[in-house]
Backbone bond lengths (Angstrom), bond angles and torsions (degrees), N, CA, C in turn:
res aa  C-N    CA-C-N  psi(-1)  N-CA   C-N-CA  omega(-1)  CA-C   N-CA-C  phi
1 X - - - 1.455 - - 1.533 109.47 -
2 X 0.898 119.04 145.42 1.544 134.32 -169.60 1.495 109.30 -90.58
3 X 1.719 115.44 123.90 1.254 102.24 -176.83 1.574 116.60 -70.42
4 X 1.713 137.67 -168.68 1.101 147.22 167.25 1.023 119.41 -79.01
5 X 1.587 158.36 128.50 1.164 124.47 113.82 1.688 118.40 78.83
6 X 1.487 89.18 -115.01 1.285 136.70 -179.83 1.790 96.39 -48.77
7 X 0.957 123.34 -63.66 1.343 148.52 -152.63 1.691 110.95 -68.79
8 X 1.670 95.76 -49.58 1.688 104.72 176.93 1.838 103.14 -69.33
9 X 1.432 105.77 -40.93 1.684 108.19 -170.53 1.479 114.20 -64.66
10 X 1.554 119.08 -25.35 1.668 128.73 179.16 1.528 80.72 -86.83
11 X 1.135 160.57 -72.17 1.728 134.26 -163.46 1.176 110.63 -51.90
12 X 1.347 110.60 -41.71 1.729 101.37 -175.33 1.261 113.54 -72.04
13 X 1.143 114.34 -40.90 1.835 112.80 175.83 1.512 105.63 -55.25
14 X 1.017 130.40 -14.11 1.518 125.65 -175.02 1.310 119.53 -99.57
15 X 1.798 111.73 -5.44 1.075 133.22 164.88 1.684 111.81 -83.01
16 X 1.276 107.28 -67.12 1.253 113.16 175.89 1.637 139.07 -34.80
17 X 1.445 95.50 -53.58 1.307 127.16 173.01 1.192 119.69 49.91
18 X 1.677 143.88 -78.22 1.486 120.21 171.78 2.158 101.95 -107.80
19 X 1.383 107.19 3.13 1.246 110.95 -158.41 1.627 90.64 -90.20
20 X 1.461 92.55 120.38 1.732 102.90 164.20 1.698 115.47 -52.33
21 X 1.928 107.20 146.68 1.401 77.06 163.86 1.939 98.62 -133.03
22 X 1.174 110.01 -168.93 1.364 143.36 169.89 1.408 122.73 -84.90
23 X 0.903 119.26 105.08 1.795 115.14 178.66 1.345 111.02 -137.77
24 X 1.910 85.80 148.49 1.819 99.10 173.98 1.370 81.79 -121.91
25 X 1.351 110.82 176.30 1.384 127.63 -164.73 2.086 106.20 -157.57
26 X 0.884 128.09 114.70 1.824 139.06 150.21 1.568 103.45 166.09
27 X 1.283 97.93 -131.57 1.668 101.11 -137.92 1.384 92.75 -110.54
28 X 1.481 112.96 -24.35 1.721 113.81 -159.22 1.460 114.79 25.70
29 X 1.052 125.12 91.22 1.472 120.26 155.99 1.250 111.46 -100.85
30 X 1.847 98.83 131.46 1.844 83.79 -174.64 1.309 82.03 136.76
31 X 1.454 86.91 -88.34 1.756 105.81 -152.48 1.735 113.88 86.26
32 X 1.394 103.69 31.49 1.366 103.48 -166.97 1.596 122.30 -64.09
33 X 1.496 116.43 -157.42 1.563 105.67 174.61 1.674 112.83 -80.27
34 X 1.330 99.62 -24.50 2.021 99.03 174.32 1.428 108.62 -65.21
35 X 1.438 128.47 -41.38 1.089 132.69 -171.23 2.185 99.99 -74.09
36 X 1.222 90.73 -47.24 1.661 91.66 -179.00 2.309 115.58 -58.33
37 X 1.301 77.51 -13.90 1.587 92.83 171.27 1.323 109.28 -65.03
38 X 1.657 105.08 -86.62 1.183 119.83 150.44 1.403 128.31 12.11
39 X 1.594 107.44 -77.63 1.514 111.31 -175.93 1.539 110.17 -90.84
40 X 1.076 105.79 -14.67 2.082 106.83 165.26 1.494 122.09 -63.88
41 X 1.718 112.70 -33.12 1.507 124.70 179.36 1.586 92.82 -76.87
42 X 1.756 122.68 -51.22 1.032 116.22 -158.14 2.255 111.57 -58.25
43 X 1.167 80.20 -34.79 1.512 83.64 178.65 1.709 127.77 -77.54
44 X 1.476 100.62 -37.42 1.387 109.78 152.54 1.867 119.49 -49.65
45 X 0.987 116.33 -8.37 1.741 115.23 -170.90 1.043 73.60 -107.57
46 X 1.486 119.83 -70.94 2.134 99.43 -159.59 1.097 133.49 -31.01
47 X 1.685 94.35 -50.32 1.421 100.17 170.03 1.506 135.24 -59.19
48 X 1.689 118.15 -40.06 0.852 134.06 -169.86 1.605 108.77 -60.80
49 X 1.356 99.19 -29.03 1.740 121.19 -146.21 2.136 94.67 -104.70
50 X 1.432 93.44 -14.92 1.933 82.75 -151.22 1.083 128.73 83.68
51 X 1.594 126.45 -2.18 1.479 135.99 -169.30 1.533 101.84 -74.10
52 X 1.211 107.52 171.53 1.161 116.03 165.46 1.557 114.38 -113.66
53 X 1.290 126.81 130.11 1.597 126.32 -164.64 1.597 114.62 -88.38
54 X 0.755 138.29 122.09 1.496 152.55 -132.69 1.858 109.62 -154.70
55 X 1.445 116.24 99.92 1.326 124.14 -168.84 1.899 93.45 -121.22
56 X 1.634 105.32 107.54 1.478 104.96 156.75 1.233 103.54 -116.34
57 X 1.532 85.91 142.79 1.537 134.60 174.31 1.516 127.75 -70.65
58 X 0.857 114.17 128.12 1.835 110.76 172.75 1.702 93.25 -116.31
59 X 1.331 108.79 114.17 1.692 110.56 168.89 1.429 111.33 -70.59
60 X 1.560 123.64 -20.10 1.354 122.59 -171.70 1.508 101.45 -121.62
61 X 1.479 128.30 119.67 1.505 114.78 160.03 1.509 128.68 -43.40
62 X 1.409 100.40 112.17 1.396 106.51 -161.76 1.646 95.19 -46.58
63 X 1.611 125.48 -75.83 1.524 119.88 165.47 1.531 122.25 17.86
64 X 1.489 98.68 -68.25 1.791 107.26 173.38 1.173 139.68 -91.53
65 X 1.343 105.84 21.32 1.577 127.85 165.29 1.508 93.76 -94.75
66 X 1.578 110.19 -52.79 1.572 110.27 -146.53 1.676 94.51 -74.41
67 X 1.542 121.37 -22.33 1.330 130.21 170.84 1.603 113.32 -156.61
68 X 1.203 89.14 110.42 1.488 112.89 -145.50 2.463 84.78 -71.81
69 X 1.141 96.42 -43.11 1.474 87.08 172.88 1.393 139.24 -62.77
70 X 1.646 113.76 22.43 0.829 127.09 -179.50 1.515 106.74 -119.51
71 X 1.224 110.02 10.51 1.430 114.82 -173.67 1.649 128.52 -79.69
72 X 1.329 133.70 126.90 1.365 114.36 -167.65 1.868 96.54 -151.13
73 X 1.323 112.45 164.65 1.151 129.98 -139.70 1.876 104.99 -63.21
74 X 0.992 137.24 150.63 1.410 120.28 160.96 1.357 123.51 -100.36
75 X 1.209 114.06 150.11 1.428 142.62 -171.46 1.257 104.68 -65.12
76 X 1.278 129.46 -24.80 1.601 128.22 173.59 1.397 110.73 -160.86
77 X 1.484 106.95 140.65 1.938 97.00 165.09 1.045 144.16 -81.35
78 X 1.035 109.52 135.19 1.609 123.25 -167.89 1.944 119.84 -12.32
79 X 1.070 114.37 -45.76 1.115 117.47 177.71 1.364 113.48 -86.96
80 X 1.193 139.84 0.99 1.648 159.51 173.07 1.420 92.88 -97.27
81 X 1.391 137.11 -66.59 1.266 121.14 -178.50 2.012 114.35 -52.40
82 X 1.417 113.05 -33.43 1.219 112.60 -164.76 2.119 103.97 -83.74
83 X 0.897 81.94 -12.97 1.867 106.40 159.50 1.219 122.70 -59.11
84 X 1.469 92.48 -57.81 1.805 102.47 -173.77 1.387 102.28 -87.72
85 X 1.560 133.21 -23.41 1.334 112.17 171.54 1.745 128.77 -81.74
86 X 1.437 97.19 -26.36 1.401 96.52 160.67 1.542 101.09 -73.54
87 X 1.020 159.76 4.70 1.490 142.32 174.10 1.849 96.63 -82.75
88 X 1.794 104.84 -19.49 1.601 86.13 -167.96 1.726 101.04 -74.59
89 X 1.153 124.76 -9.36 1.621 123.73 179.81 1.511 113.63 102.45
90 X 1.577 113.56 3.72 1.475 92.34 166.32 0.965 127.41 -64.20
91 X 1.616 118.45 -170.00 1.274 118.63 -159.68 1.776 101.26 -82.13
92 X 1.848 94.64 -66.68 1.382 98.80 173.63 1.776 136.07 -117.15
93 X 0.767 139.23 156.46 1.590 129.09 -173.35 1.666 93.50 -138.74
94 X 1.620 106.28 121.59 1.072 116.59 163.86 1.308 121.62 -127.44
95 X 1.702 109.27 147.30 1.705 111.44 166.81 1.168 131.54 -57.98
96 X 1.376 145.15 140.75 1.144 166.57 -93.16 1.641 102.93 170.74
97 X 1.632 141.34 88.53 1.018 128.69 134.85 1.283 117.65 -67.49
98 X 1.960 132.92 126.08 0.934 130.93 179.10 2.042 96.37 -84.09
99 X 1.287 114.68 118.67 1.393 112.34 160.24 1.294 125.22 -136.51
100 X 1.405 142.82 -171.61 1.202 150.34 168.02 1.518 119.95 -16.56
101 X 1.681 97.47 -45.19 1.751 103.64 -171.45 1.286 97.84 -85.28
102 X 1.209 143.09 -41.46 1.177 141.76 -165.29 1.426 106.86 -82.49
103 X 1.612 130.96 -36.74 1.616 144.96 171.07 1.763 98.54 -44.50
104 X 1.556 113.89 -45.00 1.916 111.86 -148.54 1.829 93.11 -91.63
105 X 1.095 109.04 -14.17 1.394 117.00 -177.05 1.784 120.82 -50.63
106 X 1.248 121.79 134.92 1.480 91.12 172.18 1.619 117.96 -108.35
107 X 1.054 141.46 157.46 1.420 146.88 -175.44 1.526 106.02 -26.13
108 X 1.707 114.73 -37.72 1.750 114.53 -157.03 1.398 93.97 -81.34
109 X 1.548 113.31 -36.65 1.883 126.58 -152.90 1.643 84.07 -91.10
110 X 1.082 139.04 -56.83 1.489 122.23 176.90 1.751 114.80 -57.91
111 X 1.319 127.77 -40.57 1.412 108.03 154.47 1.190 124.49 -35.75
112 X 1.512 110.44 -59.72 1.508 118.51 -166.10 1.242 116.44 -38.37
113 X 1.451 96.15 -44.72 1.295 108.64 -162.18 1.794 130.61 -78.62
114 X 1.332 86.36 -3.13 1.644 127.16 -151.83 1.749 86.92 -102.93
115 X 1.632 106.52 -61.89 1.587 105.87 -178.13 1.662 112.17 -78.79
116 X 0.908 123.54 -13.15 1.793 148.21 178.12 1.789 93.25 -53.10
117 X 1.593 95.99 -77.75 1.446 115.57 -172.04 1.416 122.51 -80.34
118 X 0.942 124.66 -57.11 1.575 136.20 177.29 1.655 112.83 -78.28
119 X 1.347 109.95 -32.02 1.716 102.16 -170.24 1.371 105.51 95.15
120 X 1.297 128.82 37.80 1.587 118.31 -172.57 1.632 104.95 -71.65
121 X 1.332 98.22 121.99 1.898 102.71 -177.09 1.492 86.69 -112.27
122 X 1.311 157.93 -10.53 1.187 138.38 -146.29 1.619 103.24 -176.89
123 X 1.391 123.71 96.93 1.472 122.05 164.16 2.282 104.27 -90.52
124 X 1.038 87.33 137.93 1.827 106.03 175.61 1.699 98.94 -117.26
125 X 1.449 113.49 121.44 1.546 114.58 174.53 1.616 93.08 -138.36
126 X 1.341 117.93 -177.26 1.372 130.94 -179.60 1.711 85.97 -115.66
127 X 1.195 90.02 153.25 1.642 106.57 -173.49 1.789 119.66 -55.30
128 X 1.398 105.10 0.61 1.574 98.26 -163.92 1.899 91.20 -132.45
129 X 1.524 108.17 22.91 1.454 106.20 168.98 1.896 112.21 -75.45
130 X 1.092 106.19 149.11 1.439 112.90 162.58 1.514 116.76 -119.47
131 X 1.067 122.95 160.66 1.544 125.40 -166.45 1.635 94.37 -138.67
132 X 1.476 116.59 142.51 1.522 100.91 136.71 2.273 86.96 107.72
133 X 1.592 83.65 165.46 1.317 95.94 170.30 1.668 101.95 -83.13
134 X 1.198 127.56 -53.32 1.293 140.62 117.64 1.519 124.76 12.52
135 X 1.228 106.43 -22.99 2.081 101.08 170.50 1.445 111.86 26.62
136 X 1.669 103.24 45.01 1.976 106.39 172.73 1.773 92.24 -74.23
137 X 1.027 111.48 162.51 1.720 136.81 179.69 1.236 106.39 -164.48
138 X 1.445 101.97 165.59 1.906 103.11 155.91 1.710 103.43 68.11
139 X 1.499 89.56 -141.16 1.218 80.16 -169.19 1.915 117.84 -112.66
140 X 1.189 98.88 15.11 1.945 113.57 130.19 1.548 128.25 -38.26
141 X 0.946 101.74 -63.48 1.432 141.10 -170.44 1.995 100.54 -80.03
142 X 1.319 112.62 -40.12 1.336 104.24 175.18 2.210 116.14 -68.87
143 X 1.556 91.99 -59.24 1.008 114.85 154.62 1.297 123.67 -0.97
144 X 1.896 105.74 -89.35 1.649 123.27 163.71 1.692 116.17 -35.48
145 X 1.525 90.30 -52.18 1.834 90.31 -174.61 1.603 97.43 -69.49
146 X 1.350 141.04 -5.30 1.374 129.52 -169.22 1.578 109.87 -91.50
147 X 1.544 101.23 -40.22 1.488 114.21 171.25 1.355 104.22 -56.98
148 X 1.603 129.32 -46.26 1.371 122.42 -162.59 1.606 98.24 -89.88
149 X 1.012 134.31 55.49 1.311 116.40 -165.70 1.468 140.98 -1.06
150 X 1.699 121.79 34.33 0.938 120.14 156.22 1.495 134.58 -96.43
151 X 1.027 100.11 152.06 1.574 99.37 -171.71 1.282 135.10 -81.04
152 X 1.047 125.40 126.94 1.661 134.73 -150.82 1.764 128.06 -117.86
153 X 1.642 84.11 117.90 1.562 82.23 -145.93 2.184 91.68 -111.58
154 X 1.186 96.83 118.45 1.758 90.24 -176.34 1.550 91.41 -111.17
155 X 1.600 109.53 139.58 1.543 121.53 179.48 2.012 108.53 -103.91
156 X 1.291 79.61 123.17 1.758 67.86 -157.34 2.467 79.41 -94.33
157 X 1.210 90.62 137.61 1.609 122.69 -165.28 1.526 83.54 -92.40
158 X 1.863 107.45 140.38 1.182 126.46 -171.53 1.278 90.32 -95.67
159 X 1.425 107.70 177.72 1.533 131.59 -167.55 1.474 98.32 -83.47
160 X 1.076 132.25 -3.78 1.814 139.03 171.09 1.477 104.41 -106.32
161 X 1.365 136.03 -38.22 1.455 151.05 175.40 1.734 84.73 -53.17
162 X 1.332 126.79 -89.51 1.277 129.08 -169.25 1.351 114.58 -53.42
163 X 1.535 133.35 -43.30 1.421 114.21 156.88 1.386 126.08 -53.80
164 X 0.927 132.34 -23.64 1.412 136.83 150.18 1.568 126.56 -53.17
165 X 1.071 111.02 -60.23 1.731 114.56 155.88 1.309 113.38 -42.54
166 X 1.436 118.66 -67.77 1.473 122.66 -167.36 1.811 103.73 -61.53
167 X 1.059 140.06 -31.86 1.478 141.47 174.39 0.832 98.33 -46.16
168 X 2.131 127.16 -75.15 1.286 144.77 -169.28 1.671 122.31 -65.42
169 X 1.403 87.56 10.27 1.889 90.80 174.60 1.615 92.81 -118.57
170 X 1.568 132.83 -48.29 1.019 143.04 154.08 1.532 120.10 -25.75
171 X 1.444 126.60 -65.22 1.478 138.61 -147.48 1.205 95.14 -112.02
172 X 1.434 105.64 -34.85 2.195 94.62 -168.69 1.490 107.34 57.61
173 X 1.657 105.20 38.04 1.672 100.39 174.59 1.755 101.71 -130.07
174 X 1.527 99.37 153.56 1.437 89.24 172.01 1.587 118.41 -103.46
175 X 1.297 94.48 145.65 1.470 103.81 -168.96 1.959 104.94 -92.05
């Protein structure tokens, strides 16, 4: 049975303990080179910082829970993607059921909750992440992390990074 939410973030906080960490957060399917960006900056801050690097997972696009007709095939399985992100060398990679509690949440109250439990000093996203019931991004989304004093790191994806994305949303093939 799959823990909650709630449930994975109280183990990890008990891991962590006074050590800040670093987090990226979605679905990565692929594991492509935008995503390998992604988790290369994220690990470069840990280090830089002492953090500990921290990648959760959503096995299901949250999107196609919240509308299931938007749903389309993935590029790799779930446990192949969680392969390739521990291959990038963070510290930790955890599962992510996207559900109800996590859907009503908004971007600021899921930080909170994120720096509450874990110590989040530092979120890393690519410029076209959304957070939250709330879909804050950009510089919404910078903002929130400014109020919470964490630090906010947006990866802005090259003009080959996004042809790469756009194929793998297109083709459903891996490159």
């Amino acid at each position: 049975m799959d823990n909650s939410f709630q449930e994975i973030i109280d183990q990890l906080s008990e891991e962590v303990s006074t050590k800040g960490t670093s987090l990226c957060i979605g679905t990565f399917d692929g594991v492509h080179r935008g995503h390998q960006k992604l988790f290369k900056e994220l690990v470069k801050i840990s280090k830089s910082n002492n953090l500990l690097s921290v990648v959760l997972v959503f096995e299901l696009r949250p999107r196609e829970i919240i509308n299931p007709s938007l749903s389309r095939p993935y590029i790799i399985p779930f446990e192949e993607r969680i392969q390739n992100i521990k291959s990038q060398k963070v510290d930790k990679t955890i599962k992510i059921n996207f559900d109800n509690n996590i859907r009503n949440i908004s971007a600021k109250k899921f930080l909170e909750i994120l720096k509450n439990k874990i110590n989040l000093t530092s979120l890393v996203v690519s410029e076209d992440t959304k957070i939250g019931n709330d879909q804050k991004n950009g510089n919404d989304l910078k903002k929130t992390c400014e109020e919470l004093k964490i630090s906010f790191n947006s990866i802005k994806m090259s003009l080959d990074d996004k042809k790469i994305c756009f194929f793998f949303k297109c083709l459903n093939t891996y490159f």
